[in-house]
DOGU-518624 format. One record per atom (N, C-alpha, C): x, y, z; residue in three letters. Coordinates in steps of 0.05 Angstrom, whole numbers, padded with zeros to 5 digits, always signed. Example, Ala and Ser with C-alpha at 12.3 -4.5 7.8 and 13.67 -1.06 7.14 Angstrom:
2
+00264-00114+00156ALA
+00246-00090+00156ALA
+00264-00066+00156ALA
+00257-00045+00142SER
+00273-00021+00143SER
+00258+00001+00157SER
This chain:
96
-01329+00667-00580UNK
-01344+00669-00556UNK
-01373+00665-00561UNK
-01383+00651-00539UNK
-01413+00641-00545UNK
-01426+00667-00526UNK
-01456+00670-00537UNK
-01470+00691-00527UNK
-01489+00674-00502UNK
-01486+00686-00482UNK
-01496+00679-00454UNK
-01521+00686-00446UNK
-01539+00668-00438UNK
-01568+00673-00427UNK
-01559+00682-00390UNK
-01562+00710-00385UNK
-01559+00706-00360UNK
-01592+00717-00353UNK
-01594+00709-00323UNK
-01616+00717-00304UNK
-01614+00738-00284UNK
-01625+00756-00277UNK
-01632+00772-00269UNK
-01656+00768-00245UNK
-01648+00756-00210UNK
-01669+00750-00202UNK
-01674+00777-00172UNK
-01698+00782-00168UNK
-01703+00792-00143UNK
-01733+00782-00128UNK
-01744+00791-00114UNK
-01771+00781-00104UNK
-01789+00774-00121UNK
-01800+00797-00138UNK
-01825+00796-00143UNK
-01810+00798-00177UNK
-01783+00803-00186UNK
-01767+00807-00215UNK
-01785+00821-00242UNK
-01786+00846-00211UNK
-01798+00875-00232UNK
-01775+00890-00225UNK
-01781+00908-00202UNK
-01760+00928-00193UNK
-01729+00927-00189UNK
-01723+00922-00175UNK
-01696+00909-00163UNK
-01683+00893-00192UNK
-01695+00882-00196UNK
-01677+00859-00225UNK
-01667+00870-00239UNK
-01708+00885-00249UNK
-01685+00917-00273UNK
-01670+00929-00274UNK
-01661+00939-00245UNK
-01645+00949-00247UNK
-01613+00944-00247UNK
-01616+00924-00231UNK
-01590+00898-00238UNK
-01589+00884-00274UNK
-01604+00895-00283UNK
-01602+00878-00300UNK
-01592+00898-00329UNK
-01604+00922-00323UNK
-01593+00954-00334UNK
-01566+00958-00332UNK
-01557+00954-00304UNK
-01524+00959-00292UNK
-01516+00934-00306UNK
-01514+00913-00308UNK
-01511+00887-00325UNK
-01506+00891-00353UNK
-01521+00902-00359UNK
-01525+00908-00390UNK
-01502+00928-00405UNK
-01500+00946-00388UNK
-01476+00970-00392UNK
-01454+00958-00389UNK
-01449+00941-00372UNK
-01422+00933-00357UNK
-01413+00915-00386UNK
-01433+00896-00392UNK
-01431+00878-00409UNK
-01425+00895-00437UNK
-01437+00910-00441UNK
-01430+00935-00478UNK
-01402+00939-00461UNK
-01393+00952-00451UNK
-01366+00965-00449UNK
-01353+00936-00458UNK
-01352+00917-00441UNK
-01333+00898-00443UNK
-01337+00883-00476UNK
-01366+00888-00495UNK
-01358+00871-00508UNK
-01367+00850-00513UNK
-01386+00833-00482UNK
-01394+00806-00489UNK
-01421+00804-00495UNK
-01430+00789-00512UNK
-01461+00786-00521UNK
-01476+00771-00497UNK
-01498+00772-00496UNK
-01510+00761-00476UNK
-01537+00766-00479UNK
-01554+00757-00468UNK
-01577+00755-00468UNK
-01590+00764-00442UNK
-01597+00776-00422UNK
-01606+00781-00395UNK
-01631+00785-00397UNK
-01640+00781-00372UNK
-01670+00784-00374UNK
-01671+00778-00344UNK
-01698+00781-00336UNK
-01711+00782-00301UNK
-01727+00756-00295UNK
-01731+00750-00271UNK
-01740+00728-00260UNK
-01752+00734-00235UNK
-01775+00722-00221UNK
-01775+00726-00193UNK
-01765+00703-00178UNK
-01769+00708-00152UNK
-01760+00688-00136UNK
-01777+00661-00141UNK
-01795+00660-00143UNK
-01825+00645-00143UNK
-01816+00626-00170UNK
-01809+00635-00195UNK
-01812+00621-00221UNK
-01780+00610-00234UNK
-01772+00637-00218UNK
-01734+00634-00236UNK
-01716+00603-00229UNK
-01738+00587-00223UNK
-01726+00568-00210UNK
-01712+00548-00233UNK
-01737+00540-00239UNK
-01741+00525-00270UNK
-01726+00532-00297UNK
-01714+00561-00294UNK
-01700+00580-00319UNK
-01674+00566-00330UNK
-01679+00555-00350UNK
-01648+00547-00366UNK
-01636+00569-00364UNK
-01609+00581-00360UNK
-01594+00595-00364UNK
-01559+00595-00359UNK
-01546+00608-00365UNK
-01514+00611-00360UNK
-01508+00609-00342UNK
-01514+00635-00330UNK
-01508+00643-00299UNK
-01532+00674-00292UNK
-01525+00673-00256UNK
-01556+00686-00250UNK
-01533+00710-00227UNK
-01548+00719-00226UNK
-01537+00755-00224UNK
-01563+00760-00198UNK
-01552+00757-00170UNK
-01579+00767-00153UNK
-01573+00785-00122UNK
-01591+00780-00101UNK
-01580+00792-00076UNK
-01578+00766-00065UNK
-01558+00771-00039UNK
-01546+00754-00020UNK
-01570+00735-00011UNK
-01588+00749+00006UNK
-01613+00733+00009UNK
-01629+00711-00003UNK
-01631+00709-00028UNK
-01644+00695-00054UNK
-01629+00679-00063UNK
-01596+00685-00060UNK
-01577+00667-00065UNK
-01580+00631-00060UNK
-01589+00627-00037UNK
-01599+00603-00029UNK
-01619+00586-00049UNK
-01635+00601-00061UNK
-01652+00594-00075UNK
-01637+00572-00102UNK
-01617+00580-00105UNK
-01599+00570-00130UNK
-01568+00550-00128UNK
-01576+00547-00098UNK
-01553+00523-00096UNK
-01553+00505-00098UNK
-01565+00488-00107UNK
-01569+00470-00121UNK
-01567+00463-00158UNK
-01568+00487-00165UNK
-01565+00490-00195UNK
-01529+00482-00200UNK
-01528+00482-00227UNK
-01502+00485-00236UNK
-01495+00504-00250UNK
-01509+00522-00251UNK
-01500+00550-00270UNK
-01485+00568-00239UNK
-01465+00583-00245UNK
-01462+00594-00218UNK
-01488+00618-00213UNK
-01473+00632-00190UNK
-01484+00652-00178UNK
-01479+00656-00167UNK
-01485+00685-00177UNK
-01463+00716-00165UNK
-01482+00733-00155UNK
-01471+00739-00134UNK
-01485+00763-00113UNK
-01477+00787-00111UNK
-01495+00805-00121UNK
-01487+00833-00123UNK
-01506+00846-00092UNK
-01486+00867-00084UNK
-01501+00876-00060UNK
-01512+00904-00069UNK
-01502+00918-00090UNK
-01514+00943-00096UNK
-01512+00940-00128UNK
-01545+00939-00130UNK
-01545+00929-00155UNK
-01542+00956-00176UNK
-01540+00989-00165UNK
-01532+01008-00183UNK
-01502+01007-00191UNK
-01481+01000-00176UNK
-01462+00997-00182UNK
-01450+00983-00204UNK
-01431+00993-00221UNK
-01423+00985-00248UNK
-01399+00970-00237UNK
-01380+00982-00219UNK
-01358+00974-00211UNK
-01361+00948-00187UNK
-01382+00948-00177UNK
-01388+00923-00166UNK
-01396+00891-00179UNK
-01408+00901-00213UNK
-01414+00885-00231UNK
-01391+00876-00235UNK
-01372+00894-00249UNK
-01356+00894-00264UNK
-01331+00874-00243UNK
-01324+00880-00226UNK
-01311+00866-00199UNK
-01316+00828-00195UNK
-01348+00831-00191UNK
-01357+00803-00191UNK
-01361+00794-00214UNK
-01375+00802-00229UNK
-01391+00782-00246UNK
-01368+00783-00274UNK
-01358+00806-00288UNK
-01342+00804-00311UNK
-01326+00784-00312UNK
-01309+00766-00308UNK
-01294+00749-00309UNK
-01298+00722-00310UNK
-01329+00714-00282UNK
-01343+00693-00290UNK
-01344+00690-00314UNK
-01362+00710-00323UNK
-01378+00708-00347UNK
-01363+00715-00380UNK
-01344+00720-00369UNK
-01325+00724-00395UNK
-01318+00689-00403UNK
-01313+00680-00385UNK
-01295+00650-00381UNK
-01321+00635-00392UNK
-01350+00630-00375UNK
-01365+00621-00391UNK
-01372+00636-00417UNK
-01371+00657-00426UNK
-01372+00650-00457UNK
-01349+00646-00477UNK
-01336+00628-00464UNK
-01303+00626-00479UNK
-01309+00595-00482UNK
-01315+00574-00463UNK
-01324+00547-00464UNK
-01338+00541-00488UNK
């Protein structure tokens, strides 16, 4: 399994990200997969090489055009909402 650059985006990708990106992080140790995460704002995360991006519904738009997917979390404290959406994507991309 290859280790994954994911993104972490919200408005301004101080508040909100971190914390998606904390719940990300745990979800990701339990299961196992290496990865790389980190934050972005709406403004810059455009340009970001990465795997796949981890954000809210709203901002989603911002990334349709890319080819990395993206996954929308609506409560970014939730582990079991991570774990629901994003674990599986991201298992499969780091198996390619």
């Amino acid at each position: 399994m290859r280790k994954l650059r994911i993104m972490v985006v919200c408005g301004f990708g101080l508040g909100s990200s971190m914390v998606l990106k904390l719940t990300l992080d745990g979800v990701l140790k339990e299961a196992g997969l290496a990865a790389e995460t980190f934050c972005g704002d709406e403004a810059t995360s455009r340009g970001e090489k990465c795997d796949a991006i981890l954000t809210s519904g709203p901002l989603a738009h911002l990334f349709q055009n890319g080819s990395q997917p993206v996954i929308v979390i609506d409560n970014f404290l939730s582990k079991d909402e991570v774990r629901q959406k994003a674990l599986e994507p991201l298992q499969r991309l780091a198996s390619e």
